[in-house]
C-alpha positions as CSV (number, residue, x, y, z in Angstrom):
1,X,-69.0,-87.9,-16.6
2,X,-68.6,-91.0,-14.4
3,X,-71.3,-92.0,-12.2
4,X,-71.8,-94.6,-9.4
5,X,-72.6,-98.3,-10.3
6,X,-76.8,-98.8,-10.7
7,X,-77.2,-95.2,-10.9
8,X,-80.8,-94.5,-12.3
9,X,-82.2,-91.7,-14.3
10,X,-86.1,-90.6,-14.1
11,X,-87.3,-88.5,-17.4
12,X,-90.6,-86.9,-15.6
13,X,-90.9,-85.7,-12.1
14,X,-94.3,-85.8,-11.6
15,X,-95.6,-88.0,-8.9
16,X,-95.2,-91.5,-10.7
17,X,-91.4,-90.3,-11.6
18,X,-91.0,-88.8,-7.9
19,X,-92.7,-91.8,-6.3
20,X,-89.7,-94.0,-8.1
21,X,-86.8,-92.0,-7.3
22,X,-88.1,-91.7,-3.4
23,X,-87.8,-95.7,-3.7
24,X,-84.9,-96.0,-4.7
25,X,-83.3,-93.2,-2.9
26,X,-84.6,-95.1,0.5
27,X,-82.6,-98.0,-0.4
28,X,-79.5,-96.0,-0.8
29,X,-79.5,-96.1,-4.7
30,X,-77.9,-93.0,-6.7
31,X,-81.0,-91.3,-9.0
32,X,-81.0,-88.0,-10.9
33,X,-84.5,-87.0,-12.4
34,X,-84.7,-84.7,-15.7
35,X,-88.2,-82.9,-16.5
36,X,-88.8,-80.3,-19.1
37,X,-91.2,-78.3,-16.4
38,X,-89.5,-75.3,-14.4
39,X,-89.8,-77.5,-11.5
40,X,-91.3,-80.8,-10.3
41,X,-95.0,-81.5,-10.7
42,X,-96.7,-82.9,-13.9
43,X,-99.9,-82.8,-13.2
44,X,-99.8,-81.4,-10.1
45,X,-98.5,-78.1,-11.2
46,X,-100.0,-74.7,-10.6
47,X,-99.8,-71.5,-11.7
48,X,-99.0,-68.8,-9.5
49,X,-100.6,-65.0,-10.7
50,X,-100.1,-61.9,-9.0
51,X,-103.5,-61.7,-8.0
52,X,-104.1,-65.7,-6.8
53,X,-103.2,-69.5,-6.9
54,X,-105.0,-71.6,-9.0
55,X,-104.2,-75.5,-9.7
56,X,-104.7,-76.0,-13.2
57,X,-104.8,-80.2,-13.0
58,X,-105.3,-82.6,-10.4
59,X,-106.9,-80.7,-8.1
60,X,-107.3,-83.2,-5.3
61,X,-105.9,-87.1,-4.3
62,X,-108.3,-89.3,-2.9
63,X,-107.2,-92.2,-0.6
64,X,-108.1,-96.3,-1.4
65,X,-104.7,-98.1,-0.6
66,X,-103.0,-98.9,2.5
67,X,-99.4,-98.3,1.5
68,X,-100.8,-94.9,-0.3
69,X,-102.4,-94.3,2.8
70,X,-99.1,-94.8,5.1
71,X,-97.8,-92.1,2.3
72,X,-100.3,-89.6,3.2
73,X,-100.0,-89.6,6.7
74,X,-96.6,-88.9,6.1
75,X,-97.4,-85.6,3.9
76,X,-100.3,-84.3,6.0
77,X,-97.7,-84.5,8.9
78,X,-94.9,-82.6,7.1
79,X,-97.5,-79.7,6.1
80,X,-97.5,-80.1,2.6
81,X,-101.9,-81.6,2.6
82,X,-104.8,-80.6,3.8
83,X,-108.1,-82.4,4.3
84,X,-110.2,-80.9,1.0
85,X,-112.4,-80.4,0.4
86,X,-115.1,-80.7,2.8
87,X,-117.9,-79.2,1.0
88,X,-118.3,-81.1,-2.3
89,X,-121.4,-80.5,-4.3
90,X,-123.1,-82.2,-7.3
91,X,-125.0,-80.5,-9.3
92,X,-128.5,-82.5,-10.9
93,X,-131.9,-81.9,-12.9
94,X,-133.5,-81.0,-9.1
95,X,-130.4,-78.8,-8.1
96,X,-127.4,-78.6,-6.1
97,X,-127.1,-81.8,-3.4
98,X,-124.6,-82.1,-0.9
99,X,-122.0,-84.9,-2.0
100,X,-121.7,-87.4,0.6
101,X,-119.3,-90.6,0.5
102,X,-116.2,-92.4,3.3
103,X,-113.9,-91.6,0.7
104,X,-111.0,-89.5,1.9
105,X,-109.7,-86.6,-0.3
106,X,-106.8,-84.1,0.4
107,X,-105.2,-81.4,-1.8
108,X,-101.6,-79.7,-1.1
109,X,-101.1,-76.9,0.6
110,X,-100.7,-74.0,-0.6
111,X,-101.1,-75.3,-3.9
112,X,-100.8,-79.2,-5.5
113,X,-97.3,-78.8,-6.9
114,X,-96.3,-78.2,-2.8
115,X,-96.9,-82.4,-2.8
116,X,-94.1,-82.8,-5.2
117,X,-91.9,-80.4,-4.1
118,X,-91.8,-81.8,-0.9
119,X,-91.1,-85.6,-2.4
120,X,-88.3,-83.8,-5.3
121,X,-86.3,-82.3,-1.7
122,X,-82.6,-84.0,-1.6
123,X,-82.8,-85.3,-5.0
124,X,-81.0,-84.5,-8.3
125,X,-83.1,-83.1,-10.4
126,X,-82.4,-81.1,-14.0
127,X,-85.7,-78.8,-14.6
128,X,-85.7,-77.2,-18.2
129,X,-84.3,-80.1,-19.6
130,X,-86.3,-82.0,-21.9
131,X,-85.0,-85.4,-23.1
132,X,-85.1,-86.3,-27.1
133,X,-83.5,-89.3,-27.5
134,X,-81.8,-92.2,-25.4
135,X,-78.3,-93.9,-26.8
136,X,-77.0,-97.3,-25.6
137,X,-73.4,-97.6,-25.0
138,X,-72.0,-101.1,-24.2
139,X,-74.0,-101.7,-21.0
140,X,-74.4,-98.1,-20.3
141,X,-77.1,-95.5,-21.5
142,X,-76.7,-91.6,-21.9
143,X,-79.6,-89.4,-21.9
144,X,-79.6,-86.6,-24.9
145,X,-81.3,-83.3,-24.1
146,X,-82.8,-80.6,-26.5
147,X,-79.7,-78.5,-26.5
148,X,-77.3,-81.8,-27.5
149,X,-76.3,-82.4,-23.9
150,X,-74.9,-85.7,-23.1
151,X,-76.4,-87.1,-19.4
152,X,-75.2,-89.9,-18.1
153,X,-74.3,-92.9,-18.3
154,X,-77.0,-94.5,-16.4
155,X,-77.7,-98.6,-15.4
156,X,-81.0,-97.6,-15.9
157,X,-83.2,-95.1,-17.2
158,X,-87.0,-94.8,-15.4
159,X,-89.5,-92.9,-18.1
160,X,-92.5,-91.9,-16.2
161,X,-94.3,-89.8,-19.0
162,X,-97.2,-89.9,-21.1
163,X,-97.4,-93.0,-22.9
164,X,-97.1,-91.5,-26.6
165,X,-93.8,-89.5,-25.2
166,X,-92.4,-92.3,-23.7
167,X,-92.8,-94.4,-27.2
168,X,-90.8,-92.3,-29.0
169,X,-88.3,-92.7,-26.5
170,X,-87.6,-96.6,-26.2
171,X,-89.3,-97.4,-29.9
172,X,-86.0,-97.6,-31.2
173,X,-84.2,-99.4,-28.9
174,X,-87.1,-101.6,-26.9
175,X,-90.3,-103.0,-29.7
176,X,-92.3,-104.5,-26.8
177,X,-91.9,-101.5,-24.5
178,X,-93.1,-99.6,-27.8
179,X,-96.0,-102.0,-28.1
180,X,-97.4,-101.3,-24.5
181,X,-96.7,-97.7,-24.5
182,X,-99.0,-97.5,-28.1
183,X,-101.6,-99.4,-26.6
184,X,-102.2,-97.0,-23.6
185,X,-104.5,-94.6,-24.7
186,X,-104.4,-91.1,-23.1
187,X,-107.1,-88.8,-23.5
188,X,-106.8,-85.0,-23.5
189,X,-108.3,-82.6,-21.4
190,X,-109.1,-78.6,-21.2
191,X,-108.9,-76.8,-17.9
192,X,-109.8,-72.9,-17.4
193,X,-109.3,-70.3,-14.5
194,X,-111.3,-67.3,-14.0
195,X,-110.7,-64.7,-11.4
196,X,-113.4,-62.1,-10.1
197,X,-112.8,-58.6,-8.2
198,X,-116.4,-59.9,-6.2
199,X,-117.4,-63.1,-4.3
200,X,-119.8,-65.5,-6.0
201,X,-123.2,-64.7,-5.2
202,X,-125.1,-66.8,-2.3
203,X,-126.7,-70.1,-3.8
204,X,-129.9,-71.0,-3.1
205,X,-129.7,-74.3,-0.4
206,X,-125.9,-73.9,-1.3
207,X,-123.5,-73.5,1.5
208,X,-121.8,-69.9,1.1
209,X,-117.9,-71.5,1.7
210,X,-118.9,-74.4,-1.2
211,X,-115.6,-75.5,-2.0
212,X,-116.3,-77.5,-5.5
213,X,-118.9,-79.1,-7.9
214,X,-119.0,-81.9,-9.5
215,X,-121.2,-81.1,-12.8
216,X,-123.2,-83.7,-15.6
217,X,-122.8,-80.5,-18.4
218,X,-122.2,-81.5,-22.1
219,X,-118.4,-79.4,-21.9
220,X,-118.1,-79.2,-17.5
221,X,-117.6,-81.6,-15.4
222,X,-115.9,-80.0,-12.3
223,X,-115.6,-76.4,-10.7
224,X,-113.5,-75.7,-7.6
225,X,-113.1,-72.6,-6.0
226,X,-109.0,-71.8,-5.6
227,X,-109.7,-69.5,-2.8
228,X,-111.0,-71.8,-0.2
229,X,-108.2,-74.3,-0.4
230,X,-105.6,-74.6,2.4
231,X,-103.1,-72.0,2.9
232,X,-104.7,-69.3,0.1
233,X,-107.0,-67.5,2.3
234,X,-105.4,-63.9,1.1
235,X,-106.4,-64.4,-2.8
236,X,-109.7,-63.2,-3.9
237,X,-112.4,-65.6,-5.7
238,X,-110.8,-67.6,-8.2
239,X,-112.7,-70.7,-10.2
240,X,-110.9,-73.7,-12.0
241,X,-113.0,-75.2,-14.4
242,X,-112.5,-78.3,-15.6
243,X,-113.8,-79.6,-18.8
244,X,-114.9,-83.0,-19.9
245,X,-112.8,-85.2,-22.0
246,X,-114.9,-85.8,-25.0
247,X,-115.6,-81.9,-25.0
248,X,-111.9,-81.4,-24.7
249,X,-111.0,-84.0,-27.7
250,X,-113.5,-82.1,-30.4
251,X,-112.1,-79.0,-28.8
252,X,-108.6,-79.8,-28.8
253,X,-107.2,-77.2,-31.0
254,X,-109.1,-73.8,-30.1
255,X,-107.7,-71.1,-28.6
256,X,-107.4,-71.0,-24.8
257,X,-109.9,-67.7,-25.2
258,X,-112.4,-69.6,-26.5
259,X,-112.2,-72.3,-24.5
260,X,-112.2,-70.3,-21.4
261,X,-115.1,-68.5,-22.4
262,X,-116.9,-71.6,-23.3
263,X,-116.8,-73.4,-20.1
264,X,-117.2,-70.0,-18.0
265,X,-120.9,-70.4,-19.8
266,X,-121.0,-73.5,-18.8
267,X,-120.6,-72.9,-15.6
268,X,-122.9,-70.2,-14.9
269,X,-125.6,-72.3,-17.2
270,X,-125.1,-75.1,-14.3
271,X,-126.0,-72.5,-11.6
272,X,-129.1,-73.4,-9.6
273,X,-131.7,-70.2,-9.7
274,X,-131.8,-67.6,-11.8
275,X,-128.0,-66.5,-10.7
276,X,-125.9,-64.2,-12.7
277,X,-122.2,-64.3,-12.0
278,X,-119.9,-61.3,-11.4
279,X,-117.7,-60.1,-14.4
280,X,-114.3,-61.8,-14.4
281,X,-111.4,-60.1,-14.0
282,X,-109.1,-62.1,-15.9
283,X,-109.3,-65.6,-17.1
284,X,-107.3,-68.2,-19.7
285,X,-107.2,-71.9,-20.4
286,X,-104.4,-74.8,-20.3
287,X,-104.3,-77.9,-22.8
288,X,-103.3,-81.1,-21.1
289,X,-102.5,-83.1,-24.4
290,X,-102.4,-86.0,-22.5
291,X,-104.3,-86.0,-19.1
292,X,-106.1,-89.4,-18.4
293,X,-105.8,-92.9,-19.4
294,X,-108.6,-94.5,-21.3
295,X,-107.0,-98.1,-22.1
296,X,-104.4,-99.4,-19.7
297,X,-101.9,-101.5,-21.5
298,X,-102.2,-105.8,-20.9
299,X,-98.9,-107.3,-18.9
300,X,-98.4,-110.0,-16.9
301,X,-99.8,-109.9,-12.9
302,X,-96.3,-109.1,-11.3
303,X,-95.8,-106.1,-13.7
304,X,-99.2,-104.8,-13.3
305,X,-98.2,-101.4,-13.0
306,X,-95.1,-101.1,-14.6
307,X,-93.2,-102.2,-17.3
308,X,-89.6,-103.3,-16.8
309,X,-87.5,-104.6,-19.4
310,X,-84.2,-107.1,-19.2
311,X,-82.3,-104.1,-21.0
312,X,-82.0,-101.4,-18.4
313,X,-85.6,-99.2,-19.4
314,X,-88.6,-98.9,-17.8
315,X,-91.8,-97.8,-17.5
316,X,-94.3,-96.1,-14.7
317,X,-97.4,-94.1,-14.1
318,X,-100.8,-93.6,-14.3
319,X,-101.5,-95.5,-17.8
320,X,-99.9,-98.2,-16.5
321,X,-102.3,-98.6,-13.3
322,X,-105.5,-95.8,-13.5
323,X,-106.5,-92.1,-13.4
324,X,-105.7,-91.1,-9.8
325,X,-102.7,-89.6,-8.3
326,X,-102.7,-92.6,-6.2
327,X,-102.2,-94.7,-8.8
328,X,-99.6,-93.2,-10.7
329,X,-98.0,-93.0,-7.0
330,X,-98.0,-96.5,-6.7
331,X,-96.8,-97.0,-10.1
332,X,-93.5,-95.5,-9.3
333,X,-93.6,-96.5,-5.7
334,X,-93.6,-100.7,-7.1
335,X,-91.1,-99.7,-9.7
336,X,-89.1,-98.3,-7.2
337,X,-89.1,-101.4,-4.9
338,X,-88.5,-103.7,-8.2
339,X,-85.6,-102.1,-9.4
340,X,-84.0,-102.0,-5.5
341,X,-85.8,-106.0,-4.8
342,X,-84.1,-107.6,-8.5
343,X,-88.1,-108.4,-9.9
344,X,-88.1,-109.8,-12.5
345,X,-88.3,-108.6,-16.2
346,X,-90.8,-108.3,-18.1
């Protein structure tokens, strides 16, 4: 297959990967994604069960830079964001207090993986298609798939996934790529849903419509309630729990029954009073293998938050910059502009 001069594929389509393709798409620049997801997302996917919507990973963005900003106020116009949540609770040794802060947090609407399926509209992307290997021909490189299909060729090939994927990936054709991905440490995380056929009890000194709570337990850390997000007032009450990384490390390998179990206790331990929950309805767990970076990679200044090599590869998302959704944005977003601006090389 012949494609355009400069044409650039993305392997990942979450928001670093989307982010990057947006860029270059702006400046007129051909781009085809590939992501072995049924659809865009990454960490902003959700699952969608007959009974309710519940995000399963990033379950908000919160809002520091000015260009991210500029982003937002794009989203919140085109319906895909909602200011969320707007009760936050933390819960201590002298009970639930009101979180207050001037930081600005949205989540998508009706779900997070509405965010990126609004930024993956016009573009070329190839869901179900996980890529194995990359191989280099003259000046050219062709993307290989699971099934032995043959993608491309490419000028340049954009890998916004986990570091430890992304190694195995350019380790044989890039050794300093390599290097940074393997000193990028991700760390993993469990996250479990539980859905009741009856509202929460009342709280005492707890607003009734608490949306989420952020928690200081040995295996919680954060509980959201899916229901009273934007756009899912139909569903019934529905919790995502979301478990501490450390927790989630020495826990890595149970089954998702145990570990939804486990942090379901967890979360009724945290409870303030002598409250006892309703019986769930259904409930389950998902791994993230690799959810949050611990130790961002060293580069020079200009690639901060990227890596971009003299040989057609790069590198973005949020390993490369920090943990938040803005920062894997901006990851692809400078990528984006560097591959369109001729920045140079790492």
């Amino acid at each position: 297959m012949t494609q355009p001069q400069n044409h650039t594929a993305i392997i990942g389509a979450g928001i670093a990967g989307l982010a990057c393709a947006r860029s270059l798409a702006a400046a007129g620049r051909p781009v085809t994604l590939f992501d072995k997801g049924r659809g865009p997302g990454g960490r902003l996917s959700s699952r969608h069960l007959p009974q309710a919507t519940l995000d399963l990973g990033a379950q908000f963005l919160s809002v520091r830079d000015a260009t991210f900003a500029a982003a937002v106020e794009e989203w919140l116009e085109a319906g895909c964001l909602a200011e969320w949540p707007t009760s936050l609770w933390s819960a201590t040794d002298d009970g639930w207090q009101r979180h207050r802060d001037d930081l600005r947090r949205l989540c998508g609407t009706p779900c997070m993986s509405a965010l990126t399926r609004h930024l993956a509209t016009g573009l070329e992307l190839h869901a179900r298609t996980r890529i194995e290997r990359l191989e280099r021909d003259s000046r050219e490189w062709w993307l290989v798939d699971a099934k032995g299909g043959r993608h491309g060729p490419f000028t340049q090939v954009v890998i916004a996934i986990p570091s430890a994927q992304a190694r195995a990936l350019v380790a044989p054709h890039d050794t300093a790529l390599a290097a940074a991905c393997a000193a990028v440490i991700q760390r993993p995380c469990w996250t479990a849903w539980v859905l009741f056929d009856a509202p929460l009890p009342t709280l005492p000194g707890v607003d009734d419509d608490w949306q989420a709570v952020r928690l200081h337990a040995p295996a919680l850390r954060f509980a959201v309630r899916n229901h009273l997000k934007s756009g899912r007032g139909d569903q019934g009450e529905g919790l995502t729990l979301l478990a501490n990384l450390e927790w989630s490390k020495a826990r890595l390998e149970d089954g998702p029954e145990t570990i939804a179990e486990a942090l379901f206790n967890a979360f009724q331990r945290g409870l303030p009073g002598d409250i006892t929950l309703p019986e769930p309805s259904a409930m389950g767990a998902h791994r993230w293998r690799y959810a949050q970076p611990d130790v961002f990679a060293s580069g020079e200044a200009v690639n901060v938050d990227y890596r971009l090599a003299r040989n057609g590869l790069a590198l973005c998302g949020d390993g490369w910059r920090g943990p938040r959704i803005e920062d894997a944005w901006l990851s692809g977003h400078h990528l984006g502009d560097a591959l369109t601006g001729g920045s140079s090389a790492t």
